[in-house]
C-alpha positions in Angstrom: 40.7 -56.6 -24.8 37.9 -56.0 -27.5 36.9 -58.9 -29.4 35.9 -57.8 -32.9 33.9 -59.3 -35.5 35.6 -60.0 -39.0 33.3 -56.7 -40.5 34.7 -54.5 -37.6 38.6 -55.8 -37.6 39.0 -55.2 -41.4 37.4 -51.6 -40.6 40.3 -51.0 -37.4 43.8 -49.7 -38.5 44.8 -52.0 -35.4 46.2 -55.3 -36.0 44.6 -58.3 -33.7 46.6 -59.4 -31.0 46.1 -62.9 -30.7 47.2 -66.0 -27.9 47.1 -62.8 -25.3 44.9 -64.4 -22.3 43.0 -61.5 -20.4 40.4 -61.4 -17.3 37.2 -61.9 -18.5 35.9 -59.0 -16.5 38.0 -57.2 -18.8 36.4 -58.7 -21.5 34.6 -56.8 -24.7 33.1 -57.7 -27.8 32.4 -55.4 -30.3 30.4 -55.9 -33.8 29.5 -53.3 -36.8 25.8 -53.2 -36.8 23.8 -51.2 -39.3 20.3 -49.3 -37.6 18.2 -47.5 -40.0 20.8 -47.0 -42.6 23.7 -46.0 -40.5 26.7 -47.8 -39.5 27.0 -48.4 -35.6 29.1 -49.9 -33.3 27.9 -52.2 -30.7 30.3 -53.0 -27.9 29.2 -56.0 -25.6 30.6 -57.0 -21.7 31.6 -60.3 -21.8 30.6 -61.3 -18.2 27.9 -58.8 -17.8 26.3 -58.2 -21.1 26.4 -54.6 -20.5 26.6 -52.4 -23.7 27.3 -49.7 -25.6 26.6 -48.2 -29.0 27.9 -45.8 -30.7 25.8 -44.6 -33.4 26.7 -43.2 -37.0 30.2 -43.9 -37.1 32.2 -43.2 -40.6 35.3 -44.1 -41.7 37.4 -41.6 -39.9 36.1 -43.1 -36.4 37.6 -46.2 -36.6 41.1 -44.3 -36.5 39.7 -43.3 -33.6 39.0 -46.5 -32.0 40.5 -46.6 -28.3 38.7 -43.1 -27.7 35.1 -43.9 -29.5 35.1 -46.8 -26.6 36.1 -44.8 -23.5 34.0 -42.0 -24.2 31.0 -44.8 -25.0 32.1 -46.1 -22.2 31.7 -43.4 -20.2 28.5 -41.4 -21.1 26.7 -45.4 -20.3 28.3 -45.5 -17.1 27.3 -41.7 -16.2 23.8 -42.4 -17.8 22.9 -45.5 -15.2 25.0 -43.3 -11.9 27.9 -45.5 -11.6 30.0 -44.1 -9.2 33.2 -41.9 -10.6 35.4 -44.6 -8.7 33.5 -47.2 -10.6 33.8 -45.6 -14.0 37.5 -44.7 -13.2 38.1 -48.7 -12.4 36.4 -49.4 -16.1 38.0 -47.0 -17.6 41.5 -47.9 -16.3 41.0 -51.5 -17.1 40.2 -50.8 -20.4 43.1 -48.0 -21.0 45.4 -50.5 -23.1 43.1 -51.4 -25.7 44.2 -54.8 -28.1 42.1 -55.8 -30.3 41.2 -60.0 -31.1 39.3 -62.0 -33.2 35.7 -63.0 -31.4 35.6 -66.0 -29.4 32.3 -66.5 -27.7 29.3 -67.6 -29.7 26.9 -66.9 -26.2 28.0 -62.9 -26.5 27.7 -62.8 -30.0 24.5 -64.4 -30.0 23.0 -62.2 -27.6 24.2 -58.8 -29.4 22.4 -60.6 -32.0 19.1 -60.4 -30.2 20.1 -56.4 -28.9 20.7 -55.2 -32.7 17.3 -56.7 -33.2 15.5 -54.9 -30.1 17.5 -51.9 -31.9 16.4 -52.4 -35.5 12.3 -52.6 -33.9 12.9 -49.6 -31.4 14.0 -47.4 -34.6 11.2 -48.6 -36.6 8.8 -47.5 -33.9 10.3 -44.2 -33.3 10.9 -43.4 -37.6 14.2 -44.4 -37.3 17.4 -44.0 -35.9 17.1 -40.1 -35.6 13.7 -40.3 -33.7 15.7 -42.2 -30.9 17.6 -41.0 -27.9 20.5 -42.2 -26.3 18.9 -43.0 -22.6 16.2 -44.9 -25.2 19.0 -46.7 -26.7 21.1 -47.6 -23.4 17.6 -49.0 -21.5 17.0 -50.7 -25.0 20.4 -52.8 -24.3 21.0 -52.8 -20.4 17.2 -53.6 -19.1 16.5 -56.6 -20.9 17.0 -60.0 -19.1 18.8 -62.1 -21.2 19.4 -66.0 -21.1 23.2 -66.1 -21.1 23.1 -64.2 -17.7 20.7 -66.0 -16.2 18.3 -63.9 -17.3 19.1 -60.6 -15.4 19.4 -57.5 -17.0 23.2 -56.5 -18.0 22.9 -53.3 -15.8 22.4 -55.2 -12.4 25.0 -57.4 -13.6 28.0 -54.3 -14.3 26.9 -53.6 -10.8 27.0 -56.7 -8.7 30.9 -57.1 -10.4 31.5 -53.3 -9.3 30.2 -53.6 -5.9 33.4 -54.0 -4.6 34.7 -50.5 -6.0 34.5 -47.9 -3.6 31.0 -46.4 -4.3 
């Protein structure tokens, strides 16, 4: 389940599915954030604060939607060396992809705080285009952060996939 912001649903060509009760390690919220001028979208762990971006989307992308997350998903998970089971058991539990209204003002709140660290990494680095992606991913994984007791989202994505096969 992704949990999208009001700016991101009316973007999606997918209709919310709402009353549906999911895990919440299988738990995503996902917001349209604009860095530098382009349109971005910022994806957000429920239990683990780890994240994803996906930089310079257009219109065309959001038809797109299931697949920008799995391959966001992916190229994170490879970035940081999950394991391939690891990324495989992600991956799987987020194959059916139903989209929701947001309902967690902690999550939202802290990819508040990440799209700022975003918006001063960009200004340090002359913008979005200066940046690169391992930038961007230790940007949003290695930064403690309240709502997790303040660990960093990385460790936490690991501690709930130590029990995959590693």
């Amino acid at each position: 389940m992704i949990r999208c912001t009001q700016k991101l649903l009316q973007k999606l060509p997918l209709v919310p599915d709402e009353g549906m009760e999911v895990p919440p390690e299988d738990c995503w919220h996902a917001n349209l954030i604009r860095i530098d001028h382009h349109d971005c979208v910022l994806f957000t762990h429920d239990m683990t604060l780890f994240s994803l971006i996906v930089p310079g989307v257009c219109n065309a992308d959001f038809k797109q939607f299931t697949e920008m997350f799995g391959q966001a998903l992916f190229k994170t998970m490879r970035h940081f060396d999950f394991s391939q089971q690891q990324i495989e058991y992600m991956l799987d539990s987020s194959s059916e992809i139903r989209v929701s209204k947001t309902n967690s003002r902690s999550v939202l709140g802290s990819m508040n705080d990440m799209k700022q660290m975003l918006d001063h990494t960009a200004f340090l680095h002359g913008g979005l285009a200066g940046m690169n992606m391992a930038e961007i991913f230790q940007v949003l994984n290695h930064t403690p952060f309240k709502a997790i007791d303040y660990n960093f989202p990385e460790e936490k994505m690991r501690e709930m996939l130590s029990e995959v096969q590693a």
